[in-house]
BAVEXDREN-724881 format. One record per residue (C-alpha): x, y, z; residue in three letters. Coordinates in steps of 0.1 Angstrom, whole numbers, padded with zeros to 4 digits, always signed. Example, Ala and Ser with C-alpha at 12.3 -4.5 7.8 and 13.67 -1.06 7.14 Angstrom:
2
+0123-0045+0078ALA+0137-0011+0071SER
END
This chain:
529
+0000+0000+0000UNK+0029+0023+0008UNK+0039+0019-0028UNK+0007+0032-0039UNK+0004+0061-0022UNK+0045+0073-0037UNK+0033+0066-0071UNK+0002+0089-0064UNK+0021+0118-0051UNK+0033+0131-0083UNK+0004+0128-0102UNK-0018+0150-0077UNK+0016+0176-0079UNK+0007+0186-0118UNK-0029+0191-0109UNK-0015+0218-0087UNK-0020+0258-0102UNK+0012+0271-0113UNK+0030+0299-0089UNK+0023+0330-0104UNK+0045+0356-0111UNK+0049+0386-0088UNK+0050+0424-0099UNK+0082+0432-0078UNK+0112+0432-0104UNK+0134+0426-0072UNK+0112+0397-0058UNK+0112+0381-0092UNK+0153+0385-0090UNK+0155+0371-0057UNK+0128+0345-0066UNK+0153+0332-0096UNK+0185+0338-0075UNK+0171+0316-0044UNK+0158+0286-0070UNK+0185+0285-0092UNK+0213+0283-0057UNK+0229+0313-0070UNK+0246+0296-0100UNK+0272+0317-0118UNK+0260+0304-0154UNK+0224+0324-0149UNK+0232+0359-0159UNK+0209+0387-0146UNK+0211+0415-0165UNK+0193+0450-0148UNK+0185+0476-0174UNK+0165+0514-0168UNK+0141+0523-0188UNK+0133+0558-0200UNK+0104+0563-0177UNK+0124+0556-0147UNK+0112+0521-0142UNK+0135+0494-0141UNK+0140+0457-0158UNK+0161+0430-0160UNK+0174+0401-0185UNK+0178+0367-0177UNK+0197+0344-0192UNK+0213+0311-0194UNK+0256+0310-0203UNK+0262+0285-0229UNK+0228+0273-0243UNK+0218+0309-0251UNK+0233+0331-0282UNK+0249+0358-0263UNK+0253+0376-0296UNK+0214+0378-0300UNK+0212+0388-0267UNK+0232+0418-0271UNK+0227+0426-0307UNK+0185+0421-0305UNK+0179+0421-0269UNK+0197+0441-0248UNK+0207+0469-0274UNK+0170+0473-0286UNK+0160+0483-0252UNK+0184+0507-0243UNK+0181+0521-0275UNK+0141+0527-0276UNK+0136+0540-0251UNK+0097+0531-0243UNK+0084+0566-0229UNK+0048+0566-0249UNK+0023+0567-0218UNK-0007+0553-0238UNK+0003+0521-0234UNK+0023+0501-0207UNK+0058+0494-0209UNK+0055+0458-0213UNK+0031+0463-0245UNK+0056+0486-0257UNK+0082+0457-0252UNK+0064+0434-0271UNK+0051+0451-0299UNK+0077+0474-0307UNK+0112+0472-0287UNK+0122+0438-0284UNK+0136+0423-0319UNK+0130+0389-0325UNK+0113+0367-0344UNK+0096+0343-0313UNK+0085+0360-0284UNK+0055+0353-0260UNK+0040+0360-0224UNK+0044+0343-0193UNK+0025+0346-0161UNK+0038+0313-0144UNK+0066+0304-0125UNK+0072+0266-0143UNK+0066+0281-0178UNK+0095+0311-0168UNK+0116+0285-0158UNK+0107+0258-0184UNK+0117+0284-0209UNK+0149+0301-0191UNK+0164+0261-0187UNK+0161+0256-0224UNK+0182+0290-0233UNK+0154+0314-0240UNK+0157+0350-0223UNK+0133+0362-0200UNK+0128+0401-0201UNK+0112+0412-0168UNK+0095+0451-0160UNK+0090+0463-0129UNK+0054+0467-0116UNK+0043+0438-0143UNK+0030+0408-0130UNK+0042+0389-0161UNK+0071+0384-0183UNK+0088+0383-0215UNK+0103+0351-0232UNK+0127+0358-0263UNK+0141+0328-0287UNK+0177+0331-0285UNK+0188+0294-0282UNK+0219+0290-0287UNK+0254+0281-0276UNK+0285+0263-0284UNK+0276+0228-0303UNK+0289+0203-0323UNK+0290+0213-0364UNK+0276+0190-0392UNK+0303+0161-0397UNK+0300+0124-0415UNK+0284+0102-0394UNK+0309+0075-0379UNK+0285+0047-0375UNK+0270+0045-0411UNK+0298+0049-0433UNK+0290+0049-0475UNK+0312+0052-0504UNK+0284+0074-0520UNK+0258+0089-0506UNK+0253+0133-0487UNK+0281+0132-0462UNK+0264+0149-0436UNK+0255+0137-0401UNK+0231+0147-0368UNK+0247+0162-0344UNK+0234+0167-0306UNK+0209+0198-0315UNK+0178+0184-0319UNK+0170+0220-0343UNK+0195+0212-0362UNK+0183+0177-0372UNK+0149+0190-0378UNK+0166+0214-0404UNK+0190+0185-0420UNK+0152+0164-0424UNK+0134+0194-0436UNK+0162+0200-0465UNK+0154+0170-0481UNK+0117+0168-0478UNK+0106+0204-0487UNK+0069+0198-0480UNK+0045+0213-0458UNK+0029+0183-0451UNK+0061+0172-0431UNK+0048+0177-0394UNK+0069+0180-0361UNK+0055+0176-0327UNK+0076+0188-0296UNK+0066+0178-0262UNK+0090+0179-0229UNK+0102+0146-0208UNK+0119+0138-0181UNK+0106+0153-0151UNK+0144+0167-0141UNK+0154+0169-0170UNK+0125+0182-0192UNK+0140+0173-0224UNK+0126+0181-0258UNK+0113+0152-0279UNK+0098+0158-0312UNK+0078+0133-0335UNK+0081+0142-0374UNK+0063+0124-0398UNK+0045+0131-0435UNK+0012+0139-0431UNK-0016+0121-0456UNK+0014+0093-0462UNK+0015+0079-0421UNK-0008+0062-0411UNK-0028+0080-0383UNK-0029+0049-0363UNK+0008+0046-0359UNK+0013+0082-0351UNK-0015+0083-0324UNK+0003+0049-0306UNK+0037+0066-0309UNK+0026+0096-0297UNK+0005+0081-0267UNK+0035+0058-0257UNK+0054+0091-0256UNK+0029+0110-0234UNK+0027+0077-0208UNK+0064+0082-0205UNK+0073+0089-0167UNK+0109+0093-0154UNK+0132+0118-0146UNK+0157+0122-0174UNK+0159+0109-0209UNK+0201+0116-0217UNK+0201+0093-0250UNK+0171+0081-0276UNK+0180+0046-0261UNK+0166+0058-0229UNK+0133+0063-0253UNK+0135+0033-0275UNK+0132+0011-0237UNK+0102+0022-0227UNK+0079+0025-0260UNK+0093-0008-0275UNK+0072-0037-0278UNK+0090-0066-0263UNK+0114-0059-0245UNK+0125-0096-0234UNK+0145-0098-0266UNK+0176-0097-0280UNK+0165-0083-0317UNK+0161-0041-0317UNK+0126-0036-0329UNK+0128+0005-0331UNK+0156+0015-0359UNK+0177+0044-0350UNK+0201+0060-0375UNK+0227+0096-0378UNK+0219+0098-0415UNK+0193+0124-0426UNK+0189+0107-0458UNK+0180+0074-0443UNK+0154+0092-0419UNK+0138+0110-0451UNK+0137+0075-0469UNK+0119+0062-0442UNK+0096+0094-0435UNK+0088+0087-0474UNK+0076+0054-0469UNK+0052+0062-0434UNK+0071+0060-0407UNK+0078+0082-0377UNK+0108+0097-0369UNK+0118+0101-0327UNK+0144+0133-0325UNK+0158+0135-0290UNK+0176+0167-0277UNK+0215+0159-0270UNK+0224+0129-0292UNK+0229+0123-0329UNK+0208+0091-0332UNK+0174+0096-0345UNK+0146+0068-0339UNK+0123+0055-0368UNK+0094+0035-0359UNK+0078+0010-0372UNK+0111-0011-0378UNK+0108-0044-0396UNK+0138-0070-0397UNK+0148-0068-0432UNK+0154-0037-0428UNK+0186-0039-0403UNK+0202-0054-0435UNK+0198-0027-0461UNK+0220+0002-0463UNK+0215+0039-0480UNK+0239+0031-0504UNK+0216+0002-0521UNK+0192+0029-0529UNK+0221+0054-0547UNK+0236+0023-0568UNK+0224+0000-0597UNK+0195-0026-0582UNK+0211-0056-0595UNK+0247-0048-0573UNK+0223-0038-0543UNK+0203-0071-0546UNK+0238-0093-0543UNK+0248-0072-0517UNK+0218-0079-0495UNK+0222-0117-0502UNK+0255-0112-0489UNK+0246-0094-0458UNK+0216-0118-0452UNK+0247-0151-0456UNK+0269-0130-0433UNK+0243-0129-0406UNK+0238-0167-0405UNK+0278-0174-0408UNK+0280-0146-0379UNK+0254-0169-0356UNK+0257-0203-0373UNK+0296-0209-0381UNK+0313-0218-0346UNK+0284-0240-0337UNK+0284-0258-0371UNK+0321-0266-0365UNK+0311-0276-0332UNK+0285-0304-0344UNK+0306-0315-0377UNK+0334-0322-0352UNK+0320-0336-0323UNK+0289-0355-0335UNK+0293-0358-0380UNK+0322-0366-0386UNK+0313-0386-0417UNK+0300-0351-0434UNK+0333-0342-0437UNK+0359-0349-0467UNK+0381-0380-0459UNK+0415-0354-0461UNK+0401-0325-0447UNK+0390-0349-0415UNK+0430-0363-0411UNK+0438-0325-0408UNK+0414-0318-0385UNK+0421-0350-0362UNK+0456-0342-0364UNK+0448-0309-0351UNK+0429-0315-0323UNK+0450-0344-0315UNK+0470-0321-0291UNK+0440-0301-0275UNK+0430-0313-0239UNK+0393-0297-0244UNK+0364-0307-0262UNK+0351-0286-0292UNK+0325-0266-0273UNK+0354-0251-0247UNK+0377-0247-0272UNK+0351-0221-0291UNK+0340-0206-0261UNK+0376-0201-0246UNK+0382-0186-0285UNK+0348-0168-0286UNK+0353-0152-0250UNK+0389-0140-0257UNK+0377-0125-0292UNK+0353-0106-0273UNK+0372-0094-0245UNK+0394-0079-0271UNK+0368-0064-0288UNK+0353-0046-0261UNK+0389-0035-0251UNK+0392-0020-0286UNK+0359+0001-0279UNK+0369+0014-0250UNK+0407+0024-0254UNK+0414+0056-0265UNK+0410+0057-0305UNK+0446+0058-0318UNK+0457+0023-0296UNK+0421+0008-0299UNK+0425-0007-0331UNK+0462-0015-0329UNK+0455-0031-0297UNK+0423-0054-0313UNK+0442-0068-0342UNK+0482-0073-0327UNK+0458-0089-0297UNK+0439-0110-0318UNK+0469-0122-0338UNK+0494-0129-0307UNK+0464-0145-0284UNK+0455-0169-0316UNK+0492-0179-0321UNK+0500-0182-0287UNK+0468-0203-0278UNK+0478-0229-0313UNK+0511-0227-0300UNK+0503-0238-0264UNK+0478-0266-0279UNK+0450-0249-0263UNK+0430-0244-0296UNK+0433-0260-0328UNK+0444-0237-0362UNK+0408-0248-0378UNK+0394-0233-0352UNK+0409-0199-0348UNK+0398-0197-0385UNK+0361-0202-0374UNK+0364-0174-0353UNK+0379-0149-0367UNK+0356-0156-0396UNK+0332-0153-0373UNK+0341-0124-0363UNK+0347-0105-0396UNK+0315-0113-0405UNK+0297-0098-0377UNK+0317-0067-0382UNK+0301-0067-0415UNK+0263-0064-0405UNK+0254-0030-0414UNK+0236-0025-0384UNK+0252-0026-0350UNK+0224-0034-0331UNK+0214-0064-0352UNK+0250-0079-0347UNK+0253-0077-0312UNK+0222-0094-0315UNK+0241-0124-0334UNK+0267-0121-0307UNK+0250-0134-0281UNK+0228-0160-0296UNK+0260-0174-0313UNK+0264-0187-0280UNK+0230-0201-0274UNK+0235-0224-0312UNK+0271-0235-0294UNK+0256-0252-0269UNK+0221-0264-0288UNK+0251-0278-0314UNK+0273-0294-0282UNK+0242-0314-0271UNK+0222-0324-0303UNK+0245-0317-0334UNK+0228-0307-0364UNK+0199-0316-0350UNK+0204-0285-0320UNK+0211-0262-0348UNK+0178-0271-0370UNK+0158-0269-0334UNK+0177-0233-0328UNK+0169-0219-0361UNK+0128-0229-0356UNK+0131-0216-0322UNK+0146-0185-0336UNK+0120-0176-0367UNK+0090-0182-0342UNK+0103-0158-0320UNK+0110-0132-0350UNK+0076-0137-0360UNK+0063-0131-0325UNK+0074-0099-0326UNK+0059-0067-0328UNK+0071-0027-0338UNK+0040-0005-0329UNK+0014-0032-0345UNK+0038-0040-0372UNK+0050-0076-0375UNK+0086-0081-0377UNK+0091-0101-0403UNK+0067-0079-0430UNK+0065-0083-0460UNK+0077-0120-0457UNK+0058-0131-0426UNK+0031-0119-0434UNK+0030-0121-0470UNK+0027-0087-0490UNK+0039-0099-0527UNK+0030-0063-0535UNK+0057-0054-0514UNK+0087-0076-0518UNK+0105-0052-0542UNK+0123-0036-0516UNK+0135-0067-0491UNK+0160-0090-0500UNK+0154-0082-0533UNK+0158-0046-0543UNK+0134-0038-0574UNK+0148-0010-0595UNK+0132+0025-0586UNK+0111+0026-0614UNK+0095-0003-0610UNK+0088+0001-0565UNK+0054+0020-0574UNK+0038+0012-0539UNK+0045+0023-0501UNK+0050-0006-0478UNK+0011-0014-0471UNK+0011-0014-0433UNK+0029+0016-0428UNK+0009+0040-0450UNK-0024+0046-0461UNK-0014+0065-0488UNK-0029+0048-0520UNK-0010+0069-0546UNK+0021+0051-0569UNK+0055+0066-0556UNK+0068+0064-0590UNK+0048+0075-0623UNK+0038+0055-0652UNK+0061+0047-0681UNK+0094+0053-0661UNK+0109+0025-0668UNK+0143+0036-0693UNK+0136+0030-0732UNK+0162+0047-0752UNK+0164+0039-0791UNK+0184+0009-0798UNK+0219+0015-0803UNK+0221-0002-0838UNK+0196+0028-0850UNK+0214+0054-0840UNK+0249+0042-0852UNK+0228+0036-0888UNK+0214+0071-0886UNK+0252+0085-0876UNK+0264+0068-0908UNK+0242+0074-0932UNK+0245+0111-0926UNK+0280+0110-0929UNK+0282+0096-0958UNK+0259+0122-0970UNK+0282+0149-0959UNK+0312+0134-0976UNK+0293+0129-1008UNK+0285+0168-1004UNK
END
C-alpha cells in the first residue's frame, strides 16, 4: 500500500495551479536567485528604462546566443527607449522594442523556468505581474560532420549532431513539404528534455502516429540523456535480443523512411534519431543500395543476409561437424582436422567458447581504449592471443579460423544493433550444437524464426512483408526492385494509396544499332557533299 500512495504523489503535484509571477522586479530577481542556488551560469542582467522604471534580463551562459542577446535584446531596449504613456511598458516591449522573431507571455513560475532552462531569455519590468520570453537558443555545439557509424562510399556526407533544431533542419532539407509535421513535447521530469515526432502527413498512417505519440505522453521518469533511454520504454518486447525500433545519424536514411510512413523520434542531445515501425529486413539494407544500380544492391543484401547466419551459425556448425558428423566431412580435410585436435586437452564446445570469450574481451577492449591504440590493440591482440593459444595446444588452427571468420563477418552487419544481437545468440547455437548436433542447430533456427515472427514494432509484424506475406511489397527486401519499378509504399505503414513512381518510367532509349545507322548514313551524305 505504501507503494501506492509514492506513485500517487506526483500525479496530484501537476494538478497543482502554477505559482504566479509577482510584480516586484526585485522579488522576481530574488525569486530566480534563491531557485537556481545562486549559480554563476544564470546571468541577470538589470537595465532602466526611459520612464524611470527598471528591468532585468535573464539568461542562461552557454545554451543561449549571447550575440542575440546583445545585438536584438539588450541593445533594442536601451536604445528605444519606451516613454509613450498610452500604453504600458511591457506592451511597448512586445510590440515594438524587443527584436525577435519568437517572443510570447508568461505569467507562471514553471513556464519562466521551463523556458529560461532551455536557453530562451526572460525580459522582466518592474510593476508587471508577467514576463517576456525571447528565442535566443543558442550556444557552443557540435558542427555537421560524417556520421561514424554509417559509413557509404556514395551517398550526402552529412550527419546529426546533438541539437535536436539542427536535425529538424538536415530532415526538412530534403523533404521540402509542408505536409512534413513536427510535434515537440518535454520529458523527463528533471530533466524536461525536448522530444519531437516528425512524420508526413496524408502518407503515415494515423494509427501509428497516435500509438507513438501516446507511448510518448505515458512516459514517466526523470531524465531521458540518449534516444536509447526512449527506445526502452515504448518498444514492444522488450525480453528480446532483436532491436525492434531503428535508430540512424543519417538524414537521408530518416527522409527514406519518412517517405515510406514511418515516424521519426528526434531527442535533444544525441545524434541518433529513432524511426518506428522497424521491420527485420530492414537492419540489412543500407542507404547506399538505394544510390547504386539494383542488381549490385540485390547481391549485396544476399550477402549481408549469408553473413548474418555465418555470424550466428559458423562456430556452432564446426562444433557439431566435429563432435557428433564426422562422416560429413571430406576424408582429407577430416585427417587435418584430427591431427589438429589431436593435441588439445578440451572438447570442441570449450575450445570455441575459450576462443569466442577471448575475441570478445578484445573487442570490447578495442571500444573502449582511447581511438589511436584501440585498433592496434584489437588486431596485434587477436593475432598474438590466436598464435600463442595454437602454440600452447590450447585451440586448434581450424578453429581460430572459425572465429575470426566469425568475427569478420559480424563486423560486417550494417547495423550494430542487429550484430550484437548475433553475438550473443551465437552462444546459445554453441551449446544447442554441443548437445544435439545438427539436429540442436535445426531446433535453434525454428526456435529462432518463431520468436521473430512473435514480434511486434508499434502493431507492425517483424518479419513484414515476408511473414506476413505482402507480394506487392517484396521489391524492396532481399530483393531490391529497380526505382522505377517500386510503385507502392510498404502497405502497413501508410495509407497512402497513390504510386510513388509514375507511369512509363521504366528507361527506353532507341536501340543503339539505330542510331549508329542514322550516324552513318549522314555521314556519308556529308562526304558525298
Amino acid at each position: 500500500m505504501k507503494k501506492l500512495k509514492i506513485q500517487k504523489k506526483p500525479a496530484q503535484q501537476h494538478n497543482l495551479p502554477a505559482k504566479a509571477l509577482q510584480s516586484s522586479l526585485q522579488e522576481q530577481i530574488d525569486y530566480i536567485k534563491e531557485k537556481t542556488g545562486n549559480s554563476i551560469d544564470v546571468v541577470i542582467r538589470k537595465l532602466q528604462l526611459g520612464d524611470g522604471k527598471s528591468a532585468a534580463v535573464v539568461f542562461v551562459e552557454g545554451i543561449a546566443d549571447s550575440k542575440a542577446i546583445n545585438d536584438f535584446l539588450i541593445e533594442s531596449i536601451m536604445n528605444k527607449h519606451p516613454v509613450h504613456n498610452s500604453q504600458p511598458i511591457f506592451e511597448i516591449l512586445l510590440k515594438e522594442v524587443v527584436a525577435l522573431g519568437d517572443v510570447k507571455e508568461i505569467t507562471d513560475w514553471d513556464n519562466l523556468y521551463l523556458s529560461l532552462m532551455s536557453g530562451e531569455s526572460i525580459v522582466l519590468v518592474d510593476g508587471a505581474q508577467k514576463a517576456l520570453s525571447a528565442s535566443t537558443r543558442g550556444g557552443e555545439h557540435r558542427s555537421i560532420q560524417e556520421p561514424g557509424s554509417q559509413v557509404t562510399v556514395r551517398g550526402p556526407r552529412d550527419g546529426f549532431t546533438e541539437s535536436i533544431r539542427t536535425n529538424t533542419a538536415l530532415i526538412r532539407r530534403r523533404i521540402q513539404n509542408p505536409d512534413l509535421w513536427l510535434e515537440n513535447m518535454k520529458i523527463g521530469s528533471v530533466t524536461k528534455t525536448d522530444v519531437s515526432i516528425m512524420y508526413i502527413k496524408g502518407i503515415a498512417k494515423d494509427e501509428i502516429v497516435e500509438e507513438v505519440r501516446n507511448r510518448l505522453k505515458r512516459i514517466e521518469i526523470d531524465s531521458i540523456l540518449e534516444s536509447g533511454y526512449i527506445e526502452q520504454l515504448i518498444e514492444d518486447t522488450p525480453f528480446t535480443t532483436f532491436p525492434t525500433l531503428y535508430h540512424t545519424e543519417r538524414p537521408d536514411m530518416v527522409a527514406g523512411n519518412l517517405l515510406e510512413g514511418r515516424v521519426a523520434i528526434i531527442v535533444n542531445g544525441t545524434p541518433f534519431v529513432l524511426i518506428a515501425p522497424a521491420v527485420f529486413i530492414q537492419f540489412f539494407q543500407s542507404v547506399e543500395d538505394y544510390y547504386g544500380r539494383a542488381d549490385i544492391a540485390t547481391a549485396l543484401r544476399f550477402l549481408r543476409i549469408l553473413i548474418f547466419f555465418i555470424s550466428i551459425i559458423a562456430p556452432a556448425a564446426y562444433i557439431a561437424v566435429t563432435t557428433f558428423h564426422q562422416e560429413m566431412i571430406p576424408t582429407q580435410l577430416l585427417v587435418a582436422i584430427a591431427a589438429q585436435r589431436e593435441t588439445v586437452p578440451f572438447p570442441a564446445l570449450v575450445e570455441a567458447l575459450i576462443m569466442e570469450v577471448s575475441f570478445e574481451i578484445l573487442r570490447e577492449a578495442g571500444v573502449r581504449m582511447p581511438r589511436a591504440v584501440g585498433s592496434a590493440i584489437s588486431i596485434v591482440g587477436a593475432l598474438v592471443i590466436g598464435q600463442a593459444a595454437v602454440q600452447a595446444g590450447i585451440v586448434s588452427p581450424a578453429m581460430v579460423i572459425i572465429v575470426a571468420i566469425t568475427a569478420i563477418a559480424n563486423f560486417a552487419t550494417p547495423a550494430f544493433a542487429v550484430a550484437i544481437s548475433a553475438r550473443l545468440i551465437r552462444f546459445g547455437f554453441m551449446f544447442a550444437a554441443a548437445t544435439f548436433g545438427f539436429y540442436g542447430i535445426i531446433l535453434g533456427v525454428i526456435i529462432l524464426a518463431v520468436h521473430l515472427c512473435s514480434l511486434r514494432s508499434f502493431g507492425v509484424p517483424y518479419l513484414t512483408p515476408m511473414a506476413p506475406l505482402i507480394p506487392a511489397n517484396l521489391g524492396d527486401t532481399i530483393v531490391r526492385l529497380p526505382l522505377w519499378a517500386q510503385k507502392k509504399r510498404p502497405r502497413l505503414f501508410s495509407d497512402n494509396k497513390e504510386n510513388r513512381v509514375g507511369d512509363h518510367q521504366k528507361p527506353q532509349p532507341p536501340q543503339s544499332r539505330g542510331m549508329v545507322n542514322s550516324a552513318l548514313e549522314k555521314g556519308d551524305q556529308d562526304e558525298q557533299n
